[in-house]
C-alpha positions as CSV (number, residue, x, y, z in Angstrom):
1,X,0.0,0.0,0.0
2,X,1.3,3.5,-0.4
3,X,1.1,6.7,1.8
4,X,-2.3,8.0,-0.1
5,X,-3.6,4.4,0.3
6,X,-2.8,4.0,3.9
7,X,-4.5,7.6,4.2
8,X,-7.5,6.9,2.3
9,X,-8.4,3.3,3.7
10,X,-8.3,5.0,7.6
11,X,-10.0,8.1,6.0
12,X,-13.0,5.5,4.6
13,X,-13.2,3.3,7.5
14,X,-13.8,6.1,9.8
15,X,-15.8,8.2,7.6
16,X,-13.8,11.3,7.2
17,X,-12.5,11.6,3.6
18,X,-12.5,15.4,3.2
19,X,-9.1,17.0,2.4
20,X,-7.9,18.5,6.1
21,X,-8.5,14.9,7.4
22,X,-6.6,13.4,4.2
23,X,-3.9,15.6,4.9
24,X,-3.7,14.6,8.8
25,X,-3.6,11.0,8.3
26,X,-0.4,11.4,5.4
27,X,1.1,13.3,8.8
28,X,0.3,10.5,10.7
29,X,1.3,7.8,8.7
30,X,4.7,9.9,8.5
31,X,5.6,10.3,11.9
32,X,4.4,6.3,12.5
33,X,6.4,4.9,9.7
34,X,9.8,6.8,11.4
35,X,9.1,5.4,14.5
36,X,8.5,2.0,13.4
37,X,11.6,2.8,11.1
38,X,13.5,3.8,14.4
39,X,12.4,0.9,16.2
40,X,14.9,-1.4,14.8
41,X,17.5,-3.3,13.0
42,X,15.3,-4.1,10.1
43,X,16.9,-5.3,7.5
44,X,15.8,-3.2,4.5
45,X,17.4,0.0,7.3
46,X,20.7,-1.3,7.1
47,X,23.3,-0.5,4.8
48,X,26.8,-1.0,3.8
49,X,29.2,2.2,3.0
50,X,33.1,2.1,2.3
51,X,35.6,5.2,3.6
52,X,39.2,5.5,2.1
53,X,41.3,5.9,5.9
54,X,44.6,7.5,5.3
55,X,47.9,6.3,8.0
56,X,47.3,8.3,11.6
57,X,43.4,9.4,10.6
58,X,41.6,7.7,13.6
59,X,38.3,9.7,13.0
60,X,35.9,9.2,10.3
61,X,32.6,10.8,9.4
62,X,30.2,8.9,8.0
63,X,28.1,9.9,4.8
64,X,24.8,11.2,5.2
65,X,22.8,8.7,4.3
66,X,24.1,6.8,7.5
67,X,22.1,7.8,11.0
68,X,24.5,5.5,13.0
69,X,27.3,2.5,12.8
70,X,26.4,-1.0,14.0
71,X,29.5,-2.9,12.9
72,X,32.5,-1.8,10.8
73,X,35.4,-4.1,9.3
74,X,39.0,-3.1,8.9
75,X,41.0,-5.0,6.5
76,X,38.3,-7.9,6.5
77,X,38.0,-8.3,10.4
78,X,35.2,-7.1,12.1
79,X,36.0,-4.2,14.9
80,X,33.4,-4.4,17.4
81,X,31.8,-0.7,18.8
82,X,33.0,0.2,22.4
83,X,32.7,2.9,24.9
84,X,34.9,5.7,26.0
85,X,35.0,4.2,29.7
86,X,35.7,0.4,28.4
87,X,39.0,2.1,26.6
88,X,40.1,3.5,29.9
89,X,39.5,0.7,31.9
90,X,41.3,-2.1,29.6
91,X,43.9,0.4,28.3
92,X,44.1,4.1,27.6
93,X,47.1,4.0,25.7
94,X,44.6,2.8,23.2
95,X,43.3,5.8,22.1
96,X,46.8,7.3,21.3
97,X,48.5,3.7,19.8
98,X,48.9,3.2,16.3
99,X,48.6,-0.2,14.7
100,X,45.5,-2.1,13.1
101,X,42.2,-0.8,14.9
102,X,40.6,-3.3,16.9
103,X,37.1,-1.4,18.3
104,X,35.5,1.8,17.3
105,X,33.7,4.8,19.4
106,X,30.6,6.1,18.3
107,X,31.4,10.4,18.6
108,X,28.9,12.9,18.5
109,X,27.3,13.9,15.3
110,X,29.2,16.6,13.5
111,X,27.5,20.2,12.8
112,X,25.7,18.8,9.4
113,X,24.3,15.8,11.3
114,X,26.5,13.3,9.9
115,X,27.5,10.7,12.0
116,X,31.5,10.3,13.5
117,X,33.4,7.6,14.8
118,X,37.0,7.1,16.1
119,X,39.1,4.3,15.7
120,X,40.5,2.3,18.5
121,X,44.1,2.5,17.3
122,X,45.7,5.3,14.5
123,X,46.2,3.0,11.4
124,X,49.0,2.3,10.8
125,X,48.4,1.7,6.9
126,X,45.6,3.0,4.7
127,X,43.3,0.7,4.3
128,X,39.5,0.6,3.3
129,X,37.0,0.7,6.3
130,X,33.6,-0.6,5.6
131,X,30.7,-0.2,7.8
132,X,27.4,-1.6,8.8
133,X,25.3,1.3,9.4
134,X,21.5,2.4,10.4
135,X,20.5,4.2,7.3
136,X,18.5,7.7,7.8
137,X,14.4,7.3,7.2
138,X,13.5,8.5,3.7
139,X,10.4,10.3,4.1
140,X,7.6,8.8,1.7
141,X,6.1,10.5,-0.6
142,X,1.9,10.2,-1.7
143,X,2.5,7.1,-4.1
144,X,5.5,6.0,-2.2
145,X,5.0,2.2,-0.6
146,X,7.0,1.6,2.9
147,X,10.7,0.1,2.3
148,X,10.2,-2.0,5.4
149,X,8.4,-5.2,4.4
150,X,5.1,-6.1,5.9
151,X,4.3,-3.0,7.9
152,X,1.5,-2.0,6.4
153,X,-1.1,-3.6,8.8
154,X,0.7,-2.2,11.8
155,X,0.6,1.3,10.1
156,X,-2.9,0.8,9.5
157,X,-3.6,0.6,13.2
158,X,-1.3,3.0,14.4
159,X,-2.8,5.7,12.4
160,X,-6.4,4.6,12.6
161,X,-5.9,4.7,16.5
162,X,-4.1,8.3,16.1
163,X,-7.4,9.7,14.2
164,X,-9.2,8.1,16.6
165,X,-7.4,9.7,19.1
166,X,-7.6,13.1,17.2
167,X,-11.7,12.8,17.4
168,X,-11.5,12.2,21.0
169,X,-12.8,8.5,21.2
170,X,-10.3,7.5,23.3
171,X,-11.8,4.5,24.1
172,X,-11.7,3.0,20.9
173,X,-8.5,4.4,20.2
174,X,-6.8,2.5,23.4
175,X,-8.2,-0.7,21.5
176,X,-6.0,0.1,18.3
């Protein structure tokens, strides 16, 4: 089913097809589809994207189709995501050592929203990294069909319970 469908089969089962409430279900089934999007590893929101990493270059930035790493693999071994206290309690020197990166650490977002991470170890040759990452929700557009497979029915319900919600019957929204 596509956005307009979704909209239009909520919009007919509750009798109110006029253009505002058309419009406010395509909202709902927006925000709905990014938090079902959000919810999880699903498999069509995972992607694979390849960085050039030059000798002593222990930070990369992620392109911006990527929302956040899962997994990442340096010279066809997989380095694993850590925190900043782990480092420090196994080894500090980590963070300063050169050599083949063994773990990663997932950095702030940069100031265009593009996700960062630093290598556990300068390289110590320039290799290719390739990472595993959460890819960014692509809004939909009116004849655009979800990406994630077999959503529709939980969309459906989500947004039949948020117009239900937006008439006030509560009570038959709480049964959505």
């Amino acid at each position: 089913m596509t956005k307009s469908d979704i909209a239009q089969f909520v919009a007919d089962k509750l009798q109110k097809s006029d253009a505002g409430s058309i419009t406010l279900l395509k909202s709902f089934v927006d925000r709905r589809y990014d938090m079902i999007w959000n919810s999880g590893l699903w498999r069509e929101t995972l992607g694979t994207t390849s960085y050039s990493v030059a000798i002593d270059e222990n930070e990369v930035t992620l392109n911006s189709t990527v929302h956040f790493p899962v997994s990442a693999a340096w010279d066809n071994n997989e380095i694993a995501p850590t925190n900043l206290d782990t480092v420090f309690r196994i080894d500090p020197e980590l963070l300063s050592q050169s050599g083949t990166p063994v773990q990663f650490l997932v950095l702030p977002n940069d100031s265009d929203g593009d996700a960062v991470i630093q290598l556990i170890k300068k390289p110590d040759a320039a290799k290719t990294l390739l990472v595993l990452g959460k890819l960014k929700v692509v809004a939909l557009g009116d004849t655009d069909s979800p990406k994630i497979n077999g959503i529709d029915n939980a969309l459906l319900a989500f947004v039949e319970g948020d117009m239900l919600q937006h008439v006030r019957q509560y009570g038959k929204a709480q049964v959505m």
